[in-house]
C-alpha positions as CSV (number, residue, x, y, z in Angstrom):
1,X,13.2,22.5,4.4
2,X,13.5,19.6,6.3
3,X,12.6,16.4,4.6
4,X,12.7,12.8,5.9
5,X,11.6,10.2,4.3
6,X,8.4,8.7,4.6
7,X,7.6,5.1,4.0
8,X,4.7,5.1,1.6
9,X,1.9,3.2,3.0
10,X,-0.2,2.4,0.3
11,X,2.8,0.6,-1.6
12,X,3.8,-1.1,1.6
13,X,0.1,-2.3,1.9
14,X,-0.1,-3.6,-1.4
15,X,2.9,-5.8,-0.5
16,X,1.4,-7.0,1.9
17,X,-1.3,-10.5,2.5
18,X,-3.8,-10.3,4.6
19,X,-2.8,-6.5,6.4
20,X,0.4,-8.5,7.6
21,X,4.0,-7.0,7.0
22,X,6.4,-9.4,5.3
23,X,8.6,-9.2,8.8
24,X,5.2,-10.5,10.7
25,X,4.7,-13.3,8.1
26,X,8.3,-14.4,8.3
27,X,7.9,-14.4,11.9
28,X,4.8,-16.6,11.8
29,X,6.0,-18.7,9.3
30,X,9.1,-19.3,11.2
31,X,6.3,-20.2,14.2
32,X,4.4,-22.2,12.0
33,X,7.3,-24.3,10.7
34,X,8.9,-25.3,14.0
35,X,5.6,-26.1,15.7
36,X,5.0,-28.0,12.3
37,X,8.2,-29.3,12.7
38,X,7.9,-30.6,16.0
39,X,4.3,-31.5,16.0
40,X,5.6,-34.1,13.0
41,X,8.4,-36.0,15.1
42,X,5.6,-36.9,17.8
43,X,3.1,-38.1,14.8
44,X,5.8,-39.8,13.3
45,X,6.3,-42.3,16.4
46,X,3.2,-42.7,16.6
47,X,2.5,-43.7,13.1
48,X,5.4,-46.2,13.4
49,X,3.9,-47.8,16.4
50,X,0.7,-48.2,14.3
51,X,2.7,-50.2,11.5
52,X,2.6,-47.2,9.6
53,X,6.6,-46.9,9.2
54,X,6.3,-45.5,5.4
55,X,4.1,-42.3,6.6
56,X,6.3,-42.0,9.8
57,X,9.7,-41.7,6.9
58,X,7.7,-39.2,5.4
59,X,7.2,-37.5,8.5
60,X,10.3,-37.4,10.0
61,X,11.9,-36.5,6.4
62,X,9.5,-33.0,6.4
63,X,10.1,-32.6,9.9
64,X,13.8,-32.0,9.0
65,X,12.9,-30.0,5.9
66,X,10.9,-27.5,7.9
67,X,13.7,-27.2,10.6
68,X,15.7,-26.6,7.9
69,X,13.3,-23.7,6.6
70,X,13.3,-22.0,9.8
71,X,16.5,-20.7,9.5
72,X,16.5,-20.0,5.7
73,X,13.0,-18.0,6.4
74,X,14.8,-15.4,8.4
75,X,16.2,-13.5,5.6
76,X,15.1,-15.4,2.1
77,X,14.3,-13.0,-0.7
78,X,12.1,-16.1,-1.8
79,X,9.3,-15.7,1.0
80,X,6.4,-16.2,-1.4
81,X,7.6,-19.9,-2.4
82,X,8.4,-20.9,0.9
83,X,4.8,-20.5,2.0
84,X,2.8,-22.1,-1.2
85,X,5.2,-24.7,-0.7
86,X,4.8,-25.1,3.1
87,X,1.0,-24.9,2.2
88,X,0.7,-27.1,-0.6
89,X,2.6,-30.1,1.0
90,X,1.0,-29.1,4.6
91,X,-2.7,-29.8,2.8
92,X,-1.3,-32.4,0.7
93,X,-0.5,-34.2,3.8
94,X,-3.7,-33.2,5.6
95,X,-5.6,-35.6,2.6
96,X,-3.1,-38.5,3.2
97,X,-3.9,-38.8,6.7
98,X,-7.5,-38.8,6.0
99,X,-7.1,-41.7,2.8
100,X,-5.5,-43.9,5.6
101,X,-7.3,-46.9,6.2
102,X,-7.9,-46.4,9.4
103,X,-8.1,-42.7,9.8
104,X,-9.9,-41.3,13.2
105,X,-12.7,-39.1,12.6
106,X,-10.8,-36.6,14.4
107,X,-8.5,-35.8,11.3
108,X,-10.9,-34.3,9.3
109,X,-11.3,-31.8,11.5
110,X,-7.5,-30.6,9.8
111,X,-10.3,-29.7,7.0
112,X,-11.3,-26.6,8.6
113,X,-7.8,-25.2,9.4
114,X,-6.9,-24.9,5.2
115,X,-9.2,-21.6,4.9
116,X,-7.4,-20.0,8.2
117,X,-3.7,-20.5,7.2
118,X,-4.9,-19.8,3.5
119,X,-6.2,-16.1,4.3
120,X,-3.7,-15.7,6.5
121,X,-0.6,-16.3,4.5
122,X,-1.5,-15.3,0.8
123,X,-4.5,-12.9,2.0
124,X,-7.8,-13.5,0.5
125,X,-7.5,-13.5,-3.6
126,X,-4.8,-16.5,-3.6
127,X,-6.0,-17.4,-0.2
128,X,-9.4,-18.6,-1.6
129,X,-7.6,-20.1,-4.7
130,X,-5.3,-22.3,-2.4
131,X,-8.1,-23.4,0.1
132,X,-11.1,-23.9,-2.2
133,X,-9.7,-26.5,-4.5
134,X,-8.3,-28.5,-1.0
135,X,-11.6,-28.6,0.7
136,X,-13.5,-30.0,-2.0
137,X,-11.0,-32.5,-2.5
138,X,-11.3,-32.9,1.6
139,X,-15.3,-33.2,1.5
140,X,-14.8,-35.9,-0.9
141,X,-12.4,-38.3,1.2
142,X,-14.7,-37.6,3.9
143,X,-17.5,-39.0,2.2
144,X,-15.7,-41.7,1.2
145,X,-14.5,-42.4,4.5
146,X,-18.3,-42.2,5.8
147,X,-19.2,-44.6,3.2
148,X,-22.8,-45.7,2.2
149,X,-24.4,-42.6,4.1
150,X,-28.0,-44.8,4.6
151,X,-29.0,-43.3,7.4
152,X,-29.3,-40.7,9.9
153,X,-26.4,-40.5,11.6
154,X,-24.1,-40.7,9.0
155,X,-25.9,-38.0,6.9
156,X,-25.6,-35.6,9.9
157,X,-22.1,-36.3,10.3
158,X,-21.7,-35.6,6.4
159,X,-24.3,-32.1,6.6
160,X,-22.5,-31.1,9.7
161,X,-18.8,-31.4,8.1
162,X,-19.8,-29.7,5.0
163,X,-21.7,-26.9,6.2
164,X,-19.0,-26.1,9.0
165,X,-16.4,-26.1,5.7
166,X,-18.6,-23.7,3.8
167,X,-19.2,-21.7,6.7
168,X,-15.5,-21.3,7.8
169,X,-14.9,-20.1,4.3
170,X,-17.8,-17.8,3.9
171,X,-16.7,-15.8,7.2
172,X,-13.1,-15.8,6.4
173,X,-13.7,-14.5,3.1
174,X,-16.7,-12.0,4.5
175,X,-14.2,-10.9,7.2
176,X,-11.0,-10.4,4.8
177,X,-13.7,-8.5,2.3
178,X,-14.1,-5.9,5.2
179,X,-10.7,-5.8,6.5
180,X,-9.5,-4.5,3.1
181,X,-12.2,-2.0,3.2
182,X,-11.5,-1.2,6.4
183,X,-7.6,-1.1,6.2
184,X,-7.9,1.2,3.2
185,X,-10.3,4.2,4.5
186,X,-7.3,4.2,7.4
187,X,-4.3,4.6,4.3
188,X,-6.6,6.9,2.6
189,X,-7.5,9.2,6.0
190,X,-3.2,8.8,6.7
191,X,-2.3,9.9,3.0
192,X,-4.3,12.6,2.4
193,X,-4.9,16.1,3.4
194,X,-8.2,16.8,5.0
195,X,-8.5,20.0,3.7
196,X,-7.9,19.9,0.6
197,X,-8.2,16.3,-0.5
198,X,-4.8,16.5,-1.8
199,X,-1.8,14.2,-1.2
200,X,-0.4,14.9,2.2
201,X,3.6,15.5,2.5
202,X,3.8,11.8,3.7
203,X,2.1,10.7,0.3
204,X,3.6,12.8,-1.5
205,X,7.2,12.0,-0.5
206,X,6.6,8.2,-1.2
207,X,5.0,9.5,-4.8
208,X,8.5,11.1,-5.7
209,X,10.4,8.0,-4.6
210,X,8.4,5.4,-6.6
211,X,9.1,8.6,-9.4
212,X,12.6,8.5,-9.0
213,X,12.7,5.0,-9.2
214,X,10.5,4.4,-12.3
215,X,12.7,7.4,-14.0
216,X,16.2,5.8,-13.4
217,X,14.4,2.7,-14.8
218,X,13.0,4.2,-17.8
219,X,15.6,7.1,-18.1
220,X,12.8,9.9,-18.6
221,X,13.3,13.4,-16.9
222,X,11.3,14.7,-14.4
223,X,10.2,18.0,-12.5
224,X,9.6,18.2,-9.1
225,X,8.2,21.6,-8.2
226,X,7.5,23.6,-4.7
227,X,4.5,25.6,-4.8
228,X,4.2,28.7,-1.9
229,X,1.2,31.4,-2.0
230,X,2.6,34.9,-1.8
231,X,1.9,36.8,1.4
232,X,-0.4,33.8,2.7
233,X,-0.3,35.0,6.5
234,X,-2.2,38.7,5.7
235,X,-5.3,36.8,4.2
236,X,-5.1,34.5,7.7
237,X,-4.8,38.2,9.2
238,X,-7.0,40.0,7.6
239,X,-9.7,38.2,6.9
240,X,-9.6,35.3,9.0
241,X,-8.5,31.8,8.9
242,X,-11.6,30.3,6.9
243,X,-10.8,32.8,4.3
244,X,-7.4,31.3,4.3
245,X,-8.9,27.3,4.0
246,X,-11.3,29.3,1.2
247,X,-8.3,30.0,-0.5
248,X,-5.9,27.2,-0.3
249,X,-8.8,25.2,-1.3
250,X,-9.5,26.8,-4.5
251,X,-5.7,26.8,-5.1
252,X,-5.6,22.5,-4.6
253,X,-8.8,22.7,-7.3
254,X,-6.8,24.7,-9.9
255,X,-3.7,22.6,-9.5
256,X,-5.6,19.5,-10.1
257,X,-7.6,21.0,-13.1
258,X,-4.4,22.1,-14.7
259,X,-2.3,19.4,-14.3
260,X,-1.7,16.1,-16.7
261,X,-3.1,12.8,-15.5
262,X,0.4,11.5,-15.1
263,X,1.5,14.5,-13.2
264,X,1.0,14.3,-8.9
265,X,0.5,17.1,-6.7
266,X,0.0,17.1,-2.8
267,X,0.0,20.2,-0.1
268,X,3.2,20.0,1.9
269,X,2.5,22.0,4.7
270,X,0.5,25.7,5.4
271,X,0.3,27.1,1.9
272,X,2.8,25.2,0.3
273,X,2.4,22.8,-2.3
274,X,4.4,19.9,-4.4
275,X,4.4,18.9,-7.8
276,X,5.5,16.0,-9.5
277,X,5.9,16.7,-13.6
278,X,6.5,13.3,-15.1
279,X,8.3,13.1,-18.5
280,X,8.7,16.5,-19.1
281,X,12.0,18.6,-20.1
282,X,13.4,21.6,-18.3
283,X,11.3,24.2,-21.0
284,X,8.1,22.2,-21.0
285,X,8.3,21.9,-17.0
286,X,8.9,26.2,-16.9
287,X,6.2,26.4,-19.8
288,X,3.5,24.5,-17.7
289,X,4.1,26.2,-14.2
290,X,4.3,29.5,-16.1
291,X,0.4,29.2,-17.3
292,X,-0.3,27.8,-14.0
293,X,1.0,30.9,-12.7
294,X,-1.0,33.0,-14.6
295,X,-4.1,31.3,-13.8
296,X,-3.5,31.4,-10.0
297,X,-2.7,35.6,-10.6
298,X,-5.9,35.9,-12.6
299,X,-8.5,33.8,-11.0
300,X,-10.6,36.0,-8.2
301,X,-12.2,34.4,-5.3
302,X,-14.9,35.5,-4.1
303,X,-15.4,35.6,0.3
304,X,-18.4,37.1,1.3
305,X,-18.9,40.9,-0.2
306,X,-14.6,40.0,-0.9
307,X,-13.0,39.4,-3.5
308,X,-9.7,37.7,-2.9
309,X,-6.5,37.8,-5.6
310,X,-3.4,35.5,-4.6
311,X,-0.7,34.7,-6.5
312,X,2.4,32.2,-6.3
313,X,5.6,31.1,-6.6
314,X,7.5,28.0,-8.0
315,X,10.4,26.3,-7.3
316,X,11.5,24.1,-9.7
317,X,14.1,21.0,-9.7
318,X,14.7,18.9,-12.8
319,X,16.0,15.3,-12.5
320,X,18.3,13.9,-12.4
321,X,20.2,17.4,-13.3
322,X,19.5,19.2,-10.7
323,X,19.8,15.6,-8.1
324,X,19.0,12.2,-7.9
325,X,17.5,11.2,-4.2
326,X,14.6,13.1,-2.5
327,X,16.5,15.1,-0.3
328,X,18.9,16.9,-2.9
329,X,15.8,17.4,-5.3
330,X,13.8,19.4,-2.6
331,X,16.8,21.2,-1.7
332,X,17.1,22.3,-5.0
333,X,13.1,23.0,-5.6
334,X,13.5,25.2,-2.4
335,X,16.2,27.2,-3.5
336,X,14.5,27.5,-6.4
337,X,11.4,28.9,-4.7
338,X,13.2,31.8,-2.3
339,X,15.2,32.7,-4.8
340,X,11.9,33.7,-7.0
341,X,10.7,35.1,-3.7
342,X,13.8,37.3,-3.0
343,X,13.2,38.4,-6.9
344,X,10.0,39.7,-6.5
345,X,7.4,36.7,-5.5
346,X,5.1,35.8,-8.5
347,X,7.8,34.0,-10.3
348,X,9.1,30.6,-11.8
349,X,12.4,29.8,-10.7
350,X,15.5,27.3,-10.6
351,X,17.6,27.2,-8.5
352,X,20.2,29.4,-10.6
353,X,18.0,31.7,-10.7
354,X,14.4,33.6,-11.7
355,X,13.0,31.6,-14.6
356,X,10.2,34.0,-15.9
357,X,8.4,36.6,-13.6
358,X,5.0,39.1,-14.4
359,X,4.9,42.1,-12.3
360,X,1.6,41.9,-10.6
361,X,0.2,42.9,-7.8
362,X,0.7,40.4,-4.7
363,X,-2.4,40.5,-2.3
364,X,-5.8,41.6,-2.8
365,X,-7.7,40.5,0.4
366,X,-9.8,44.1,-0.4
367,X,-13.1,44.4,-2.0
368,X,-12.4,45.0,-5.5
Protein backbone atom coordinates (compact mmCIF):
# COMPACT_ATOMS: atom_id res chain seq x y z
CA UNK A 1 0.00 0.00 0.00
CA UNK A 2 1.14 3.20 -0.77
CA UNK A 3 1.03 5.67 2.02
CA UNK A 4 2.15 9.36 2.17
CA UNK A 5 1.76 11.33 4.66
CA UNK A 6 -0.91 13.64 5.11
CA UNK A 7 -0.79 16.83 6.99
CA UNK A 8 -3.65 16.76 9.44
CA UNK A 9 -5.83 19.71 8.98
CA UNK A 10 -7.75 19.92 11.89
CA UNK A 11 -4.41 20.08 14.12
CA UNK A 12 -2.89 22.50 11.76
CA UNK A 13 -6.09 24.62 12.07
CA UNK A 14 -6.07 24.66 15.73
CA UNK A 15 -2.52 26.16 15.41
CA UNK A 16 -3.57 28.48 13.73
CA UNK A 17 -5.23 32.60 14.62
CA UNK A 18 -7.60 33.79 12.75
CA UNK A 19 -7.59 30.81 9.66
CA UNK A 20 -4.02 32.20 9.02
CA UNK A 21 -0.96 29.65 8.83
CA UNK A 22 1.93 30.63 11.12
CA UNK A 23 4.13 31.16 7.60
CA UNK A 24 1.29 33.83 6.53
CA UNK A 25 1.40 35.52 10.00
CA UNK A 26 5.23 35.68 10.04
CA UNK A 27 4.93 37.05 6.69
CA UNK A 28 2.53 39.83 7.82
CA UNK A 29 4.17 40.48 10.76
CA UNK A 30 7.44 40.86 9.02
CA UNK A 31 5.08 43.54 6.69
CA UNK A 32 3.70 45.03 9.65
CA UNK A 33 6.99 45.64 11.35
CA UNK A 34 8.89 47.32 8.63
CA UNK A 35 5.97 49.53 7.53
CA UNK A 36 5.77 50.18 11.46
CA UNK A 37 9.20 50.64 11.24
CA UNK A 38 9.43 53.07 8.69
CA UNK A 39 6.17 54.82 9.32
CA UNK A 40 8.06 55.68 12.95
CA UNK A 41 11.30 57.40 11.44
CA UNK A 42 8.95 59.97 9.50
CA UNK A 43 6.69 60.54 12.87
CA UNK A 44 9.74 60.82 14.70
CA UNK A 45 11.00 64.08 12.67
CA UNK A 46 8.16 65.29 12.83
CA UNK A 47 7.58 65.10 16.48
CA UNK A 48 11.05 66.74 16.97
CA UNK A 49 10.16 69.60 14.76
CA UNK A 50 7.07 70.08 17.11
CA UNK A 51 9.42 70.27 20.27
CA UNK A 52 8.49 66.96 21.05
CA UNK A 53 12.23 65.50 20.97
CA UNK A 54 11.47 62.90 23.98
CA UNK A 55 8.59 61.12 21.89
CA UNK A 56 10.69 61.43 18.74
CA UNK A 57 13.75 59.17 21.03
CA UNK A 58 11.18 56.91 21.62
CA UNK A 59 10.35 56.65 18.24
CA UNK A 60 13.35 56.36 16.56
CA UNK A 61 14.49 53.77 19.48
CA UNK A 62 11.26 51.29 18.38
CA UNK A 63 11.89 52.06 14.92
CA UNK A 64 15.18 50.23 15.33
CA UNK A 65 13.70 47.59 17.57
CA UNK A 66 11.16 46.57 14.93
CA UNK A 67 13.93 46.54 12.10
CA UNK A 68 15.57 44.50 14.27
CA UNK A 69 12.43 42.03 14.63
CA UNK A 70 12.10 41.69 10.98
CA UNK A 71 14.84 39.64 10.60
CA UNK A 72 14.48 37.56 13.87
CA UNK A 73 10.62 36.98 12.73
CA UNK A 74 11.77 34.90 9.83
CA UNK A 75 12.51 31.81 11.63
CA UNK A 76 11.81 32.51 15.70
CA UNK A 77 10.33 29.58 17.52
CA UNK A 78 9.00 32.55 19.73
CA UNK A 79 6.28 33.92 17.18
CA UNK A 80 3.52 34.25 19.77
CA UNK A 81 5.62 36.89 22.02
CA UNK A 82 6.75 38.71 19.22
CA UNK A 83 3.24 39.75 18.29
CA UNK A 84 1.64 40.48 21.99
CA UNK A 85 4.64 42.40 22.32
CA UNK A 86 4.57 44.26 18.90
CA UNK A 87 0.80 44.69 19.94
CA UNK A 88 1.00 45.69 23.36
CA UNK A 89 3.66 48.55 22.83
CA UNK A 90 1.96 49.38 19.26
CA UNK A 91 -1.51 50.28 21.36
CA UNK A 92 0.50 51.48 24.17
CA UNK A 93 1.90 54.06 21.90
CA UNK A 94 -1.44 54.60 20.11
CA UNK A 95 -2.69 56.12 23.88
CA UNK A 96 0.52 58.31 24.22
CA UNK A 97 -0.04 60.10 21.06
CA UNK A 98 -3.55 60.73 21.99
CA UNK A 99 -2.54 62.02 25.97
CA UNK A 100 -0.27 64.63 24.08
CA UNK A 101 -1.24 67.98 24.70
CA UNK A 102 -1.86 68.87 21.61
CA UNK A 103 -2.94 65.81 19.89
CA UNK A 104 -4.99 66.23 16.32
CA UNK A 105 -8.29 64.79 16.27
CA UNK A 106 -7.04 62.63 13.63
CA UNK A 107 -5.16 60.24 16.06
CA UNK A 108 -7.92 58.80 17.57
CA UNK A 109 -8.90 57.49 14.60
CA UNK A 110 -5.66 54.80 15.46
CA UNK A 111 -8.68 53.68 17.93
CA UNK A 112 -10.41 51.81 15.45
CA UNK A 113 -7.34 49.91 13.96
CA UNK A 114 -6.69 47.84 17.66
CA UNK A 115 -9.80 45.36 16.89
CA UNK A 116 -8.39 44.75 13.13
CA UNK A 117 -4.75 43.87 14.04
CA UNK A 118 -6.24 42.19 17.27
CA UNK A 119 -8.38 39.52 15.31
CA UNK A 120 -6.07 39.28 12.98
CA UNK A 121 -2.95 38.26 14.75
CA UNK A 122 -4.26 36.28 17.97
CA UNK A 123 -7.75 35.40 16.18
CA UNK A 124 -10.80 36.15 17.98
CA UNK A 125 -10.66 34.64 21.85
CA UNK A 126 -7.28 36.58 22.73
CA UNK A 127 -8.03 38.95 19.98
CA UNK A 128 -11.01 40.41 21.91
CA UNK A 129 -8.97 40.13 25.21
CA UNK A 130 -6.16 42.36 23.75
CA UNK A 131 -8.42 44.97 21.91
CA UNK A 132 -11.29 45.33 24.51
CA UNK A 133 -9.31 46.47 27.43
CA UNK A 134 -7.29 49.24 24.82
CA UNK A 135 -10.38 50.74 23.53
CA UNK A 136 -11.99 51.48 26.65
CA UNK A 137 -8.98 52.90 27.80
CA UNK A 138 -8.93 54.89 24.21
CA UNK A 139 -12.79 56.10 24.62
CA UNK A 140 -11.65 57.50 27.78
CA UNK A 141 -8.61 59.81 26.64
CA UNK A 142 -10.94 60.77 24.02
CA UNK A 143 -13.26 62.12 26.25
CA UNK A 144 -10.90 63.67 28.06
CA UNK A 145 -9.43 65.18 25.17
CA UNK A 146 -13.09 66.51 24.10
CA UNK A 147 -13.42 67.95 27.45
CA UNK A 148 -16.59 69.45 29.06
CA UNK A 149 -18.92 67.84 26.26
CA UNK A 150 -21.76 70.90 26.77
CA UNK A 151 -23.02 70.90 23.70
CA UNK A 152 -23.96 69.56 20.53
CA UNK A 153 -21.15 69.16 18.66
CA UNK A 154 -18.92 67.87 20.99
CA UNK A 155 -21.50 65.10 22.06
CA UNK A 156 -21.71 63.96 18.43
CA UNK A 157 -18.14 63.87 18.10
CA UNK A 158 -18.07 61.70 21.40
CA UNK A 159 -21.51 59.31 20.12
CA UNK A 160 -19.95 59.08 16.79
CA UNK A 161 -16.32 57.87 18.09
CA UNK A 162 -17.86 55.42 20.44
CA UNK A 163 -20.40 53.91 18.45
CA UNK A 164 -17.98 53.45 15.34
CA UNK A 165 -15.58 51.56 18.24
CA UNK A 166 -18.32 49.35 19.29
CA UNK A 167 -19.42 48.75 15.94
CA UNK A 168 -15.91 47.80 14.55
CA UNK A 169 -15.74 45.31 17.26
CA UNK A 170 -19.12 43.89 17.02
CA UNK A 171 -18.54 43.00 13.19
CA UNK A 172 -15.07 41.76 13.72
CA UNK A 173 -16.14 39.57 16.33
CA UNK A 174 -19.65 38.67 14.29
CA UNK A 175 -17.38 37.98 11.28
CA UNK A 176 -14.53 35.80 13.12
CA UNK A 177 -17.78 33.88 14.93
CA UNK A 178 -18.72 32.69 11.34
CA UNK A 179 -15.47 32.27 9.82
CA UNK A 180 -14.70 29.58 12.44
CA UNK A 181 -17.96 28.00 11.64
CA UNK A 182 -17.39 28.27 8.30
CA UNK A 183 -13.70 27.11 8.18
CA UNK A 184 -14.69 24.04 10.21
CA UNK A 185 -17.78 22.51 8.12
CA UNK A 186 -14.75 22.76 5.13
CA UNK A 187 -12.10 20.53 7.72
CA UNK A 188 -14.94 18.42 8.58
CA UNK A 189 -16.31 17.83 4.69
CA UNK A 190 -12.09 17.38 3.89
CA UNK A 191 -11.63 14.72 6.84
CA UNK A 192 -14.33 12.67 6.63
CA UNK A 193 -15.72 10.06 4.43
CA UNK A 194 -19.10 10.84 2.90
CA UNK A 195 -20.28 7.57 3.01
CA UNK A 196 -19.81 6.38 5.91
CA UNK A 197 -19.18 9.31 8.21
CA UNK A 198 -15.97 7.74 9.09
CA UNK A 199 -12.42 9.24 9.23
CA UNK A 200 -11.17 9.50 5.70
CA UNK A 201 -7.47 8.06 4.92
CA UNK A 202 -6.24 11.69 5.13
CA UNK A 203 -7.70 11.86 8.81
CA UNK A 204 -6.85 8.97 9.60
CA UNK A 205 -3.13 9.18 8.74
CA UNK A 206 -2.76 12.37 10.83
CA UNK A 207 -4.73 10.32 13.79
CA UNK A 208 -1.87 7.74 13.80
CA UNK A 209 0.86 10.32 13.80
CA UNK A 210 -0.43 12.47 16.69
CA UNK A 211 -0.74 8.39 18.12
CA UNK A 212 2.73 7.79 17.54
CA UNK A 213 3.69 10.84 18.97
CA UNK A 214 1.69 10.82 22.20
CA UNK A 215 2.91 6.92 22.55
CA UNK A 216 6.76 7.63 22.40
CA UNK A 217 5.79 10.36 24.92
CA UNK A 218 3.89 8.24 27.28
CA UNK A 219 5.69 4.89 26.34
CA UNK A 220 2.20 2.94 25.94
CA UNK A 221 1.78 0.37 23.07
CA UNK A 222 -0.44 0.53 20.43
CA UNK A 223 -2.25 -1.39 17.57
CA UNK A 224 -2.82 -0.17 14.32
CA UNK A 225 -5.01 -2.52 12.42
CA UNK A 226 -6.09 -2.90 8.45
CA UNK A 227 -9.47 -3.88 8.06
CA UNK A 228 -10.53 -5.57 4.21
CA UNK A 229 -14.15 -7.16 3.50
CA UNK A 230 -13.71 -10.58 2.01
CA UNK A 231 -14.79 -11.00 -1.65
CA UNK A 232 -16.16 -7.22 -1.58
CA UNK A 233 -16.28 -6.91 -5.59
CA UNK A 234 -19.10 -9.99 -6.00
CA UNK A 235 -21.66 -8.09 -3.72
CA UNK A 236 -20.73 -4.81 -6.21
CA UNK A 237 -21.40 -7.64 -8.94
CA UNK A 238 -24.05 -9.27 -7.96
CA UNK A 239 -26.16 -7.19 -6.49
CA UNK A 240 -25.25 -3.86 -7.39
CA UNK A 241 -23.21 -1.08 -6.13
CA UNK A 242 -25.87 0.37 -3.53
CA UNK A 243 -25.85 -3.03 -2.02
CA UNK A 244 -22.24 -2.57 -1.68
CA UNK A 245 -22.63 1.30 0.14
CA UNK A 246 -25.47 -0.90 2.20
CA UNK A 247 -22.93 -2.96 3.29
CA UNK A 248 -19.78 -0.99 3.98
CA UNK A 249 -22.15 1.20 5.83
CA UNK A 250 -23.30 -1.26 8.22
CA UNK A 251 -19.64 -2.39 8.56
CA UNK A 252 -18.45 1.59 9.59
CA UNK A 253 -21.67 1.24 12.29
CA UNK A 254 -20.32 -2.02 13.81
CA UNK A 255 -16.77 -0.79 14.05
CA UNK A 256 -17.83 2.28 15.81
CA UNK A 257 -20.20 0.31 18.18
CA UNK A 258 -17.54 -2.04 19.07
CA UNK A 259 -14.76 -0.03 19.56
CA UNK A 260 -13.38 1.89 22.89
CA UNK A 261 -13.74 5.65 23.12
CA UNK A 262 -10.05 6.00 22.98
CA UNK A 263 -9.75 3.69 20.02
CA UNK A 264 -10.01 5.57 16.14
CA UNK A 265 -11.21 4.01 13.14
CA UNK A 266 -11.56 5.60 9.51
CA UNK A 267 -12.25 3.85 5.85
CA UNK A 268 -9.07 3.88 3.89
CA UNK A 269 -10.14 3.30 0.61
CA UNK A 270 -13.09 0.84 -1.23
CA UNK A 271 -13.73 -1.72 1.50
CA UNK A 272 -10.83 -1.22 3.53
CA UNK A 273 -10.70 0.04 6.81
CA UNK A 274 -8.08 1.38 9.68
CA UNK A 275 -7.96 1.06 13.28
CA UNK A 276 -6.22 2.68 15.81
CA UNK A 277 -6.11 0.44 19.31
CA UNK A 278 -4.64 2.84 21.93
CA UNK A 279 -3.04 1.27 25.00
CA UNK A 280 -3.53 -2.10 24.32
CA UNK A 281 -1.00 -5.17 24.27
CA UNK A 282 -0.37 -7.53 21.42
CA UNK A 283 -3.12 -10.35 23.10
CA UNK A 284 -5.72 -7.75 24.10
CA UNK A 285 -5.31 -6.03 20.48
CA UNK A 286 -5.90 -9.97 18.73
CA UNK A 287 -8.62 -10.53 21.56
CA UNK A 288 -10.68 -7.33 20.50
CA UNK A 289 -10.35 -7.79 16.58
CA UNK A 290 -11.16 -11.45 17.18
CA UNK A 291 -14.81 -10.64 18.63
CA UNK A 292 -15.03 -7.98 16.12
CA UNK A 293 -14.58 -10.59 13.65
CA UNK A 294 -17.08 -12.62 14.83
CA UNK A 295 -19.61 -10.07 14.86
CA UNK A 296 -18.99 -8.91 11.25
CA UNK A 297 -19.35 -13.11 10.28
CA UNK A 298 -22.51 -13.28 12.20
CA UNK A 299 -24.48 -10.13 11.67
CA UNK A 300 -26.96 -10.47 8.47
CA UNK A 301 -27.97 -7.60 6.43
CA UNK A 302 -30.82 -7.41 5.06
CA UNK A 303 -31.13 -5.77 0.98
CA UNK A 304 -34.47 -6.04 -0.25
CA UNK A 305 -35.95 -9.86 -0.21
CA UNK A 306 -31.67 -10.38 0.43
CA UNK A 307 -29.98 -11.24 3.02
CA UNK A 308 -26.35 -10.36 2.84
CA UNK A 309 -23.43 -12.20 5.07
CA UNK A 310 -19.78 -10.62 4.82
CA UNK A 311 -17.06 -11.31 6.65
CA UNK A 312 -13.32 -9.77 7.19
CA UNK A 313 -9.95 -9.75 7.67
CA UNK A 314 -7.37 -7.96 9.94
CA UNK A 315 -4.12 -6.99 9.73
CA UNK A 316 -2.51 -6.14 12.63
CA UNK A 317 0.81 -4.06 13.57
CA UNK A 318 1.83 -3.48 17.16
CA UNK A 319 4.01 -0.43 18.14
CA UNK A 320 6.59 0.23 18.37
CA UNK A 321 7.50 -3.76 17.83
CA UNK A 322 6.43 -4.21 14.77
CA UNK A 323 7.81 -0.10 13.64
CA UNK A 324 7.89 3.22 14.73
CA UNK A 325 6.87 5.78 11.75
CA UNK A 326 3.59 5.54 9.74
CA UNK A 327 5.01 4.04 6.85
CA UNK A 328 6.69 0.86 8.46
CA UNK A 329 3.49 0.31 10.72
CA UNK A 330 1.19 0.01 7.55
CA UNK A 331 3.56 -2.02 5.88
CA UNK A 332 3.49 -4.25 8.51
CA UNK A 333 -0.53 -4.06 9.13
CA UNK A 334 -0.63 -5.01 5.28
CA UNK A 335 1.42 -7.87 5.49
CA UNK A 336 -0.48 -8.78 8.12
CA UNK A 337 -3.80 -8.62 6.27
CA UNK A 338 -2.67 -10.78 2.87
CA UNK A 339 -1.09 -13.02 4.77
CA UNK A 340 -4.65 -13.81 6.63
CA UNK A 341 -6.07 -13.55 3.12
CA UNK A 342 -3.62 -16.14 1.51
CA UNK A 343 -4.61 -18.40 4.78
CA UNK A 344 -8.06 -18.50 4.13
CA UNK A 345 -9.65 -14.83 4.50
CA UNK A 346 -11.79 -14.49 7.76
CA UNK A 347 -8.80 -14.30 9.92
CA UNK A 348 -6.68 -12.08 12.47
CA UNK A 349 -3.20 -11.89 11.44
CA UNK A 350 0.39 -10.38 12.09
CA UNK A 351 2.57 -10.06 9.98
CA UNK A 352 4.37 -13.45 11.02
CA UNK A 353 1.62 -15.03 10.36
CA UNK A 354 -2.39 -16.14 10.86
CA UNK A 355 -3.29 -15.09 14.40
CA UNK A 356 -6.63 -16.91 14.90
CA UNK A 357 -9.02 -17.98 12.01
CA UNK A 358 -12.93 -19.60 11.99
CA UNK A 359 -13.80 -21.46 8.99
CA UNK A 360 -16.88 -19.87 7.72
CA UNK A 361 -18.39 -19.38 4.88
CA UNK A 362 -17.16 -16.12 2.86
CA UNK A 363 -20.06 -14.54 0.79
CA UNK A 364 -23.63 -14.82 1.06
CA UNK A 365 -25.03 -12.12 -1.37
CA UNK A 366 -28.03 -15.12 -1.78
CA UNK A 367 -31.41 -15.11 -0.21
CA UNK A 368 -31.03 -17.07 2.84
Amino acid sequence: MNTPLHTDLGATLERSRSGLRESHRRSIMRLLFAVTGSSLVVFACLQVLNGYWWVGAMELFASALLFFGVGRLRATPHLQHWTYAYLITLFSFFMIIMLLPQASVSAFVWVLMIPVLAYLLLGKREGMLLSVPFMLLGGVVYYLHLGRVGSPEMLIDLLNMMLCGVLMLAFIHVYEIWREEAEQRLVDMAETDALTGLANRSKFQGILNRTIAESARSGTEFALVIMDIDHFKVVNDTLGHDAGDQVLKSIGRRLTERLRTTDSVGRLGGEEFGLILRDVKPAVAFELMDELRQRIAERDLTYGEVHIRVTASFGIAQWPADGRDVQTLFCMADRGLYSGKRSGRNCVARPDGVASQIPREILSGRAS
